[in-house]
ZANU-168970 format. One record per residue (C-alpha): z negated, y, x negated; residue number from 1; residue in one letter. Coordinates in nm, 3 decimals. Layout:
BEGIN
(marvo (Z, Y, X), NUM, 'A')
...
// end
This chain:
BEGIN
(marvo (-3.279, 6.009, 9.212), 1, 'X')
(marvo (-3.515, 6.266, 9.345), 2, 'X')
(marvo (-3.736, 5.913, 9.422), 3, 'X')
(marvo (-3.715, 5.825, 9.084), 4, 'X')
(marvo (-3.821, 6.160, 8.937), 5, 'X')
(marvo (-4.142, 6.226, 9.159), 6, 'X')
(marvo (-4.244, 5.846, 9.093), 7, 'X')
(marvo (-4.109, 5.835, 8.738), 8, 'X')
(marvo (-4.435, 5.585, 8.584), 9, 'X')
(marvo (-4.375, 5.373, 8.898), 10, 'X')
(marvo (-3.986, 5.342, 8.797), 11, 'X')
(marvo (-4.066, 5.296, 8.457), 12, 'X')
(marvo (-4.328, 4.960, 8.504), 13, 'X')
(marvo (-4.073, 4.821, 8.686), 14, 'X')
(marvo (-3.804, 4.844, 8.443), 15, 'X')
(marvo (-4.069, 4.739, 8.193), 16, 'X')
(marvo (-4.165, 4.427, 8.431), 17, 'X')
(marvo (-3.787, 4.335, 8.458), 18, 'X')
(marvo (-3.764, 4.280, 8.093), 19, 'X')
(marvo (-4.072, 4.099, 8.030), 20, 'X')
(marvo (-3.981, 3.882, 8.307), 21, 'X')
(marvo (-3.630, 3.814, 8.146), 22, 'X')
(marvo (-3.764, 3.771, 7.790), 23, 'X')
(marvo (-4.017, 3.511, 7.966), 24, 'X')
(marvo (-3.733, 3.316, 8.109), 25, 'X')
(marvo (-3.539, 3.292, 7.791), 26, 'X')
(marvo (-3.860, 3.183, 7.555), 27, 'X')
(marvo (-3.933, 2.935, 7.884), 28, 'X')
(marvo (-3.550, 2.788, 7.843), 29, 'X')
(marvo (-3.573, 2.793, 7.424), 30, 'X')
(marvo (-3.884, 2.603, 7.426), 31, 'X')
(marvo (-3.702, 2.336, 7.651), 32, 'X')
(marvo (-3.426, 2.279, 7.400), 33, 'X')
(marvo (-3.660, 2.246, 7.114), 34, 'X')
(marvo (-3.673, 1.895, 7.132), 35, 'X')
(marvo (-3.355, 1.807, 7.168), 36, 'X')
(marvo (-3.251, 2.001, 6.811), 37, 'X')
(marvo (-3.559, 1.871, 6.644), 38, 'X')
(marvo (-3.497, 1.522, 6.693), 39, 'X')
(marvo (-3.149, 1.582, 6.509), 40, 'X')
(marvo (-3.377, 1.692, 6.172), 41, 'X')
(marvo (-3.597, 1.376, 6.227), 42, 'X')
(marvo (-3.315, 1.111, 6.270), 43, 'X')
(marvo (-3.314, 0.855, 5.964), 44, 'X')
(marvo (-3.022, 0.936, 5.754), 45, 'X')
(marvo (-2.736, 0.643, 5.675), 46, 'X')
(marvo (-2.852, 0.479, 5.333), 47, 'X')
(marvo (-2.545, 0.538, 5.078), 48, 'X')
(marvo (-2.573, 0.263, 4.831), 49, 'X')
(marvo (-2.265, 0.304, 4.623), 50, 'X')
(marvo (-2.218, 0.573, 4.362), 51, 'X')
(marvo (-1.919, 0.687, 4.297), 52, 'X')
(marvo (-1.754, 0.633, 3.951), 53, 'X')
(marvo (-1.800, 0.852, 3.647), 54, 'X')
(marvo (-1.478, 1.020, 3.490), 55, 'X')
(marvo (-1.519, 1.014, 3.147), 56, 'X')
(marvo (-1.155, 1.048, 3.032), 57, 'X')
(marvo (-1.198, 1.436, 3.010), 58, 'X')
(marvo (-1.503, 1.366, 2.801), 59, 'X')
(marvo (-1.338, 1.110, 2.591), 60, 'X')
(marvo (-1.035, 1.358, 2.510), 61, 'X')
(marvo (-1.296, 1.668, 2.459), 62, 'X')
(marvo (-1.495, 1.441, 2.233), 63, 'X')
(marvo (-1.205, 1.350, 1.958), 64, 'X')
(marvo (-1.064, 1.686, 1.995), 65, 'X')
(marvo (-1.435, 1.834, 1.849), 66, 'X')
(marvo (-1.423, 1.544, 1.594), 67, 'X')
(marvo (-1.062, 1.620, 1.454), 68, 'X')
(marvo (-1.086, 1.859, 1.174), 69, 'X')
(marvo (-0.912, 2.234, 1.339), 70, 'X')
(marvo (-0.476, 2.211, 1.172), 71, 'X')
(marvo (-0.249, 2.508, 1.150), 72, 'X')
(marvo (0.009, 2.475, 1.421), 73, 'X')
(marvo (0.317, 2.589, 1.180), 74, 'X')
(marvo (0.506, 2.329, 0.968), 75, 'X')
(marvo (0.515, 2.311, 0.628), 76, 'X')
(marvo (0.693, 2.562, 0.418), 77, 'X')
(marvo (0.773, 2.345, 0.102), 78, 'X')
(marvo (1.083, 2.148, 0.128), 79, 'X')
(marvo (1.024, 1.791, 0.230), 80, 'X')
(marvo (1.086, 1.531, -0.048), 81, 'X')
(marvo (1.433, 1.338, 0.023), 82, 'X')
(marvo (1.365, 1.046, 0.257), 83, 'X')
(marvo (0.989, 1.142, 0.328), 84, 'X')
(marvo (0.862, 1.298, 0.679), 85, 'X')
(marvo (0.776, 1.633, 0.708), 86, 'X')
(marvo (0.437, 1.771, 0.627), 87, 'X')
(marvo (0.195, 1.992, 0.803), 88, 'X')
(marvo (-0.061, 2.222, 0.591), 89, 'X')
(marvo (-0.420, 2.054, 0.484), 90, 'X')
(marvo (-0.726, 2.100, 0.766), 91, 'X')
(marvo (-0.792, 2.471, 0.863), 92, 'X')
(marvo (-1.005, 2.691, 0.566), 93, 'X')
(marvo (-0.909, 2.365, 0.356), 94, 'X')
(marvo (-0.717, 2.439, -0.033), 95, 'X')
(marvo (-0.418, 2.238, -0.050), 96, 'X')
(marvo (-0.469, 1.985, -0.324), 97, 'X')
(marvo (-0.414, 2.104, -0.690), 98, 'X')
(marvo (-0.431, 1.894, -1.049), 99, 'X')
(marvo (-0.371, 1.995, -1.418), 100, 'X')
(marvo (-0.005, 1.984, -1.508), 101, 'X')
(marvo (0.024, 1.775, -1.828), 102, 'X')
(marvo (0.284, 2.004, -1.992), 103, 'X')
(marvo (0.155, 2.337, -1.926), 104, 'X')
(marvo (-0.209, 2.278, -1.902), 105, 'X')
(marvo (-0.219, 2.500, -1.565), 106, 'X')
(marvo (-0.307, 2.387, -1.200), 107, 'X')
(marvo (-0.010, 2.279, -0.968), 108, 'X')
(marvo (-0.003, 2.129, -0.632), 109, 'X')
(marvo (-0.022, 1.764, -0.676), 110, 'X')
(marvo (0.407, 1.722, -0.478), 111, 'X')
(marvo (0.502, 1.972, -0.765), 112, 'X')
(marvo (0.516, 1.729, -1.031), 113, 'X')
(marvo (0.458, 1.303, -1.055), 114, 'X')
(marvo (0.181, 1.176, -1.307), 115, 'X')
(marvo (0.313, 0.850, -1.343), 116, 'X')
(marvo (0.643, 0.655, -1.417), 117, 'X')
(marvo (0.768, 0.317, -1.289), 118, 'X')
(marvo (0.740, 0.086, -1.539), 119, 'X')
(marvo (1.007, -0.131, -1.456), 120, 'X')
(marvo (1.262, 0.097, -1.298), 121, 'X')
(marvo (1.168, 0.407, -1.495), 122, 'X')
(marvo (1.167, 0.581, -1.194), 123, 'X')
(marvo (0.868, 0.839, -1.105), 124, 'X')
(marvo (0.585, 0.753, -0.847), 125, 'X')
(marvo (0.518, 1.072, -0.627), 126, 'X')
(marvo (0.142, 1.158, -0.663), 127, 'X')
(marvo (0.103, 1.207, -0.307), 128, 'X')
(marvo (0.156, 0.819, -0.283), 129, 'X')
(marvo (-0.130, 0.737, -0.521), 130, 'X')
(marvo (-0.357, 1.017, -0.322), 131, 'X')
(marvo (-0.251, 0.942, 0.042), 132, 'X')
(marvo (-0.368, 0.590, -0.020), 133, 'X')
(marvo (-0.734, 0.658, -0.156), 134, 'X')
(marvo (-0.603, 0.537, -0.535), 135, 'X')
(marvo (-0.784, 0.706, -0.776), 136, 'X')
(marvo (-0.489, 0.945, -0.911), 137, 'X')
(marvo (-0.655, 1.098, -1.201), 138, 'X')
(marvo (-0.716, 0.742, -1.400), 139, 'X')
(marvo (-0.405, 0.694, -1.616), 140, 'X')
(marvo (-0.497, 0.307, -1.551), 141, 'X')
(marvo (-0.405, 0.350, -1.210), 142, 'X')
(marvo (-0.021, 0.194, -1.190), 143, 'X')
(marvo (-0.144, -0.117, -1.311), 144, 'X')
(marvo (-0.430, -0.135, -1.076), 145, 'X')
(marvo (-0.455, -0.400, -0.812), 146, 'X')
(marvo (-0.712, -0.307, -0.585), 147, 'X')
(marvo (-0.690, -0.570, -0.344), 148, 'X')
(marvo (-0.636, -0.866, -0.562), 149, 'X')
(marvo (-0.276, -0.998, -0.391), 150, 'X')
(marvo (-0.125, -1.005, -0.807), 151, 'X')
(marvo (0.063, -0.718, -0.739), 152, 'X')
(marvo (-0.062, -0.392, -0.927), 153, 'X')
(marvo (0.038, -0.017, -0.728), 154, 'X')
(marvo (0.368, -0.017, -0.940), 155, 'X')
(marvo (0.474, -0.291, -0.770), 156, 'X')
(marvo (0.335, -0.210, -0.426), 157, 'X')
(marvo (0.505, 0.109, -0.451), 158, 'X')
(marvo (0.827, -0.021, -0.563), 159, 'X')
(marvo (0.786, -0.282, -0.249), 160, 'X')
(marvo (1.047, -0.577, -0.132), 161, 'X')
(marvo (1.246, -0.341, 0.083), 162, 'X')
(marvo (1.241, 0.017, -0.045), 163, 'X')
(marvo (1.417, 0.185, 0.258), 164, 'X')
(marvo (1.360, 0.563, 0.144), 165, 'X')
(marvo (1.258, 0.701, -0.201), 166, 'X')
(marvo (0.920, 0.732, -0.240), 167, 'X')
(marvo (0.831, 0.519, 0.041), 168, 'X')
(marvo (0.686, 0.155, 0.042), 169, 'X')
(marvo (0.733, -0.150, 0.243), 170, 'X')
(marvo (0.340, -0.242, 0.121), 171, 'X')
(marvo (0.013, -0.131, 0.113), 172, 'X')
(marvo (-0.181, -0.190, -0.213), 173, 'X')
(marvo (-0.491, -0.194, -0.014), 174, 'X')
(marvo (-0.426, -0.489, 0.190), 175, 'X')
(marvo (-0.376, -0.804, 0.043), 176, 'X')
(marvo (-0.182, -0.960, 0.371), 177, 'X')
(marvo (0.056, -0.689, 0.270), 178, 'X')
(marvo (0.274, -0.749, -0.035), 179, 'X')
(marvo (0.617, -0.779, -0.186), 180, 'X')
(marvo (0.814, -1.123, -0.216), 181, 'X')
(marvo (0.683, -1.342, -0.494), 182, 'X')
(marvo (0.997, -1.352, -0.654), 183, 'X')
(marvo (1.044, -1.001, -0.729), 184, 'X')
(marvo (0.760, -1.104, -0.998), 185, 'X')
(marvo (1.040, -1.356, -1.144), 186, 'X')
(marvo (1.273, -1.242, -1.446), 187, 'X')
(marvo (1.520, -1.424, -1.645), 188, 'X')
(marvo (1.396, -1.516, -2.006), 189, 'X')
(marvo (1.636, -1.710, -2.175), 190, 'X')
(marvo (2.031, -1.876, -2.035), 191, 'X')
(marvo (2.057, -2.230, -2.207), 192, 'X')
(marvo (2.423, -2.362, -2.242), 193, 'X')
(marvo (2.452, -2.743, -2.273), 194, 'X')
(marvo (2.564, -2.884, -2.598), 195, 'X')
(marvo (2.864, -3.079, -2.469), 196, 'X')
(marvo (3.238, -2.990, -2.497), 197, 'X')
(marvo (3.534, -3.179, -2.381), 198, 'X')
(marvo (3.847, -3.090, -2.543), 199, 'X')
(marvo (4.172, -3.223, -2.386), 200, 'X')
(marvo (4.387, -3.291, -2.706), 201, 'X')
(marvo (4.745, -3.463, -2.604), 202, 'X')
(marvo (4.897, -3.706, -2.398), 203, 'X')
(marvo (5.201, -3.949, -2.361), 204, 'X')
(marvo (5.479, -3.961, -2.165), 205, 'X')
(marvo (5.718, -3.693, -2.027), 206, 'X')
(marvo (5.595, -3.490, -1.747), 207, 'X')
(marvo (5.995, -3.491, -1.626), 208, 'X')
(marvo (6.052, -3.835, -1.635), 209, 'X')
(marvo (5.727, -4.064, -1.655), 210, 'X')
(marvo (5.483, -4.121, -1.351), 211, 'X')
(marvo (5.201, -3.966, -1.413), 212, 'X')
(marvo (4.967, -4.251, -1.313), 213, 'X')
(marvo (5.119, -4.374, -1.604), 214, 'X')
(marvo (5.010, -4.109, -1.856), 215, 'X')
(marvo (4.734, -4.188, -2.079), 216, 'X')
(marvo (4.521, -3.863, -2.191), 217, 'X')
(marvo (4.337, -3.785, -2.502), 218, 'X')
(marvo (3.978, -3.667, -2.472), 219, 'X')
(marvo (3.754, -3.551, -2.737), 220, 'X')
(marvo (3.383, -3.492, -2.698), 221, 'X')
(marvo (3.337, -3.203, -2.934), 222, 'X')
(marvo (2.896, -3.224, -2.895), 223, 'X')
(marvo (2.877, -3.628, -2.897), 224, 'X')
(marvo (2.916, -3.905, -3.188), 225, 'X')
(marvo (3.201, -4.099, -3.076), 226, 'X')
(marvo (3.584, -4.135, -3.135), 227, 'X')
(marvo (3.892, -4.037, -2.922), 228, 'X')
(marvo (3.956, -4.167, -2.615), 229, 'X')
(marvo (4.287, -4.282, -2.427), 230, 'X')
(marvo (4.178, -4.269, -2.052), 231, 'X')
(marvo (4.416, -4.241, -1.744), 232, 'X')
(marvo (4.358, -4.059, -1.423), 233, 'X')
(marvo (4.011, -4.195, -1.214), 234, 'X')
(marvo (3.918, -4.369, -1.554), 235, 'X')
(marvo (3.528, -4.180, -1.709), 236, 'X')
(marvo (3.496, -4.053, -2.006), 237, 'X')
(marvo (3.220, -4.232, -2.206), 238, 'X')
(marvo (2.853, -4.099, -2.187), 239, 'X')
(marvo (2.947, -3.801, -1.965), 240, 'X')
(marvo (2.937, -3.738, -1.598), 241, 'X')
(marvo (3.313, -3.645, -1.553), 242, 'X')
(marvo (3.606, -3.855, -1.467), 243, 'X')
(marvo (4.006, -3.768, -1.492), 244, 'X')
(marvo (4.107, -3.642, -1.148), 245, 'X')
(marvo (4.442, -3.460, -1.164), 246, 'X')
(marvo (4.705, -3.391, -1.454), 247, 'X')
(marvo (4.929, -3.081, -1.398), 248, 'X')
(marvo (5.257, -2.998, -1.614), 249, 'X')
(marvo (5.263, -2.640, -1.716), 250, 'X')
(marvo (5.422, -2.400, -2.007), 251, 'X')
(marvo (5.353, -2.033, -2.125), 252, 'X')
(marvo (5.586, -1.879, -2.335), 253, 'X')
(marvo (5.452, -1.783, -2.683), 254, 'X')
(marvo (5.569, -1.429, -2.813), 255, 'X')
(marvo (5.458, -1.503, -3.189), 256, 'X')
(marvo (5.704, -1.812, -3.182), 257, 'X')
(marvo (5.911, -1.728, -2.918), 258, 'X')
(marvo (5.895, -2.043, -2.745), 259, 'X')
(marvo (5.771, -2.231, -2.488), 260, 'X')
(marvo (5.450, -2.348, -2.499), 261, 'X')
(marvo (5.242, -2.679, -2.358), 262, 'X')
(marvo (4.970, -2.556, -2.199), 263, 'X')
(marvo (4.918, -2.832, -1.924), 264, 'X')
(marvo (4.625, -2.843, -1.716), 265, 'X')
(marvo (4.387, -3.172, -1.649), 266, 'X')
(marvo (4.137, -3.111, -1.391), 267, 'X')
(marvo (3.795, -3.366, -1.455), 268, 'X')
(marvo (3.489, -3.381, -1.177), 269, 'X')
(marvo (3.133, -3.455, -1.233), 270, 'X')
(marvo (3.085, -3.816, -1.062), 271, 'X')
(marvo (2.748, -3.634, -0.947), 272, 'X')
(marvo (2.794, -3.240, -0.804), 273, 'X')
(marvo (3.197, -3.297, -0.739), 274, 'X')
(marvo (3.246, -2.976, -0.949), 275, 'X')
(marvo (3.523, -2.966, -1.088), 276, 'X')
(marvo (3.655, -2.845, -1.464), 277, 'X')
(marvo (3.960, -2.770, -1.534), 278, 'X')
(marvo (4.079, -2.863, -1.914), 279, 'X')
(marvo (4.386, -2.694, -2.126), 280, 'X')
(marvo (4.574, -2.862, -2.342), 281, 'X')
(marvo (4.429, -2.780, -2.685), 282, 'X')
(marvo (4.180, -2.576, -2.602), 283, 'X')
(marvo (3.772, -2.659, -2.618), 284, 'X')
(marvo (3.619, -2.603, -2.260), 285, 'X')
(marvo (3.239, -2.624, -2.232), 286, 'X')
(marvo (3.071, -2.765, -1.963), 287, 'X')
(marvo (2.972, -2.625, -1.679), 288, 'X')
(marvo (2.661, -2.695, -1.681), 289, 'X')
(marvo (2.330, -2.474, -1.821), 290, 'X')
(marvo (1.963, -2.414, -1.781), 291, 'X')
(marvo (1.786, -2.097, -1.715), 292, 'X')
(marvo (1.404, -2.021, -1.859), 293, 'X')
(marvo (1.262, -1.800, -1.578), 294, 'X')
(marvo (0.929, -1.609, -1.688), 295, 'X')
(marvo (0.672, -1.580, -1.379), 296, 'X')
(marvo (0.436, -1.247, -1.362), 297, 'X')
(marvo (0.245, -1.327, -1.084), 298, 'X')
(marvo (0.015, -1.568, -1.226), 299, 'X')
(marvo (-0.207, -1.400, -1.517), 300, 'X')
(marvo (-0.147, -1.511, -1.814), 301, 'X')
(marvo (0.230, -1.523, -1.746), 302, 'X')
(marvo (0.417, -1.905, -1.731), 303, 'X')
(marvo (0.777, -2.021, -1.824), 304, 'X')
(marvo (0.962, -2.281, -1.690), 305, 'X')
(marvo (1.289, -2.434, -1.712), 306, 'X')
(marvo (1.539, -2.488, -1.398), 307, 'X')
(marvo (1.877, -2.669, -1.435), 308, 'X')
(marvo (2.182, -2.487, -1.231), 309, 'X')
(marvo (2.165, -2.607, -0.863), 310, 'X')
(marvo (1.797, -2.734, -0.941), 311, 'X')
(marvo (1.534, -2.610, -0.693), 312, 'X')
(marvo (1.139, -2.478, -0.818), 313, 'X')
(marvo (0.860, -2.324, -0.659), 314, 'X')
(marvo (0.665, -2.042, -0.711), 315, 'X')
(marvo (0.254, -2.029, -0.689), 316, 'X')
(marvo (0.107, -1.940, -0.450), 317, 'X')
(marvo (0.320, -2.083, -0.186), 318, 'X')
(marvo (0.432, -2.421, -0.335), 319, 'X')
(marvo (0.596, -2.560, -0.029), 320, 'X')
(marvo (0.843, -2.296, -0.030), 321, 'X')
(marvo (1.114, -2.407, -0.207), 322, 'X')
(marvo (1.317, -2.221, -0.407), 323, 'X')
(marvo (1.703, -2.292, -0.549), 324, 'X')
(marvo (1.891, -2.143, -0.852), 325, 'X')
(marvo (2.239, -2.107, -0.753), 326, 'X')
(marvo (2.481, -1.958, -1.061), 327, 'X')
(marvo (2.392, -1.816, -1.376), 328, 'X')
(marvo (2.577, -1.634, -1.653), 329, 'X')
(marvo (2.415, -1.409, -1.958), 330, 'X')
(marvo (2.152, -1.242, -1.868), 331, 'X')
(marvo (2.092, -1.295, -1.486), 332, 'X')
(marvo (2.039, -1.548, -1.243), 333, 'X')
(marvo (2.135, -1.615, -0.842), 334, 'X')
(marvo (1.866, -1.742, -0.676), 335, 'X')
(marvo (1.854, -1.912, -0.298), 336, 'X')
(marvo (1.496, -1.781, -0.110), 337, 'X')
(marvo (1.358, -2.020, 0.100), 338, 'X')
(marvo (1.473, -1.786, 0.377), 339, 'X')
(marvo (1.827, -1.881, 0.298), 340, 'X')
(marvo (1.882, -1.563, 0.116), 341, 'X')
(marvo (2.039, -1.495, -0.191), 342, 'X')
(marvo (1.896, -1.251, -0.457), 343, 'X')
(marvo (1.969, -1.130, -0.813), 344, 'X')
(marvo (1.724, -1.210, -1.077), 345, 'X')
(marvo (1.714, -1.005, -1.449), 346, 'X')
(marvo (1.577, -0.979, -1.754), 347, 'X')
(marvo (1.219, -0.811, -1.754), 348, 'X')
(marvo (1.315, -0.465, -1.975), 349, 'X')
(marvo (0.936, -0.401, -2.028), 350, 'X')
(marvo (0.949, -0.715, -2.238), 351, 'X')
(marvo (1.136, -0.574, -2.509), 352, 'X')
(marvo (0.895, -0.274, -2.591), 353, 'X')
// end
């Protein structure tokens, strides 16, 4: 120590030597690894020719969601109408939808009251259903509208060929693939009877004795020129289609005379359908058979036509589709589809206005 303080400037280049000759070494070994690390950074880098795929799903979904008008989140408050889905409110800062109420003269909210009456049913057409399909509401012509040509107006596109909840249809009045059946434009015009009566007067022999194969029957054809006839069972009767099948001995006792009456039954057929008519002793029986007169609304103007019971027709525009009428009585008509189904067909009420 006492060395180091009487040469202190001798002590102190040393220590100052020591360092620079350490500092040397290290700058001597760091500019020997140089190369080494600076042929990492020169190296050609591994060509990466495929790009990996865009997600645009999120975009997609972000896209439509900025498109969609804003809607409240809470449902309805108004009581849905029977049979119809429930309603949300209009777009956001958007008036519900108001129109002049024909009684009052003041605005109401277009589900509050219905413009526009069935013509056929009598039964009213919401106005929602005229508005939710772009039909222009406030033209009073609007019912009988037909806005994609198909010959069926709104009325009847709203009414539809299988109503399954009130108010809703099974069509949509601005699609012509989209329609009701044709026949629901059919209606009964007219029932024809055919002018021919048999009347089954008498007959000879006694039921309790005589064979009836033996029995000879008296027939009278009240509608055609031509005498009595005396016919037995199988034998025709003259200018008809029916033929004697089966006699039956019955009685009925009559309160006014307090006796027993004949009232015997003899059953004919038509030689052509096999129906069979059953005759009373004494009593006129028409015949079975009738025509209807159908009147067809599709077609503009309107056409008639004539179909004998079991006879079969078509309806335009479909004329391979064959159609059947099955039974008829006053004032309606069964009808076969070509479907195999069975409908009703009536009178058209709007034709008696």
């Amino acid at each position: 120590m006492d060395w180091i303080k009487k040469h202190y400037d001798q002590f102190a280049l040393a220590i100052l030597a020591l360092a620079l000759l350490i500092f040397s070494v290290l700058l001597i070994l760091r500019a020997l690894s140089f190369g080494a690390g600076f042929s990492a950074t020169t190296a050609t880098a591994a060509v990466r020719d495929k790009v990996p795929p865009l997600v645009l799903v999120p975009i997609e979904e972000a896209k439509k969601t900025l498109e969609a008008s804003p809607q409240w989140d809470e449902p309805n408050s108004r009581q849905p109408r029977k049979g119809a889905p429930e309603r949300k409110y209009g777009a956001l800062f958007v008036a519900d939808r108001y129109v002049i109420a024909k009684e009052t003269g003041l605005p109401i909210k277009t589900n509050q009251e219905s413009f526009y009456t069935d013509t056929l049913t009598n039964a009213p057409i919401p106005n929602e259903w005229f508005i939710e399909r772009n039909l222009p509401l406030l033209d009073p012509a609007v019912p009988t509208q037909d806005p994609d040509k198909d010959g069926f107006n709104n009325e009847d596109e709203w009414r539809g060929a299988d109503i399954k909840a009130p108010g809703t249809s099974s069509t949509d009045p601005n699609n012509k693939e989209s329609h009701p059946a044709y026949h629901t434009k059919l209606f009964v015009k007219q029932f024809i009877r055919v002018p021919f009566r048999l009347l089954f007067n008498a007959y000879d022999g006694d039921p309790k004795k005589d064979k009836i194969d033996k029995f000879a029957f008296q027939i009278n054809t009240m509608d055609l020129r031509q005498p009595s006839e005396f016919l037995k069972i199988g034998e025709k009767v003259t200018n008809t289609r029916f033929k004697l099948e089966k006699f039956e001995y019955k009685t009925q006792h009559n309160p006014k005379t307090d006796e027993e009456e004949d009232v015997s039954e003899l059953t004919v057929v038509n030689v052509e359908t096999d129906e069979k008519v059953i005759l009373i002793q004494g009593r006129v029986t028409d015949s079975p058979d009738f025509f209807m007169r159908f009147i067809y609304e599709w077609t503009n103007p309107p056409i008639e036509f004539t179909v004998k019971k079991r006879g079969e027709f078509r309806l335009k525009p479909n004329i391979t589709e064959i159609y059947k009428l099955v039974d008829s009585q006053e004032g309606k008509a069964l009808i076969q589809t070509p479907d195999g189904k069975q409908v009703e067909i009536l009178p058209d009420p709007r034709l008696k206005k």
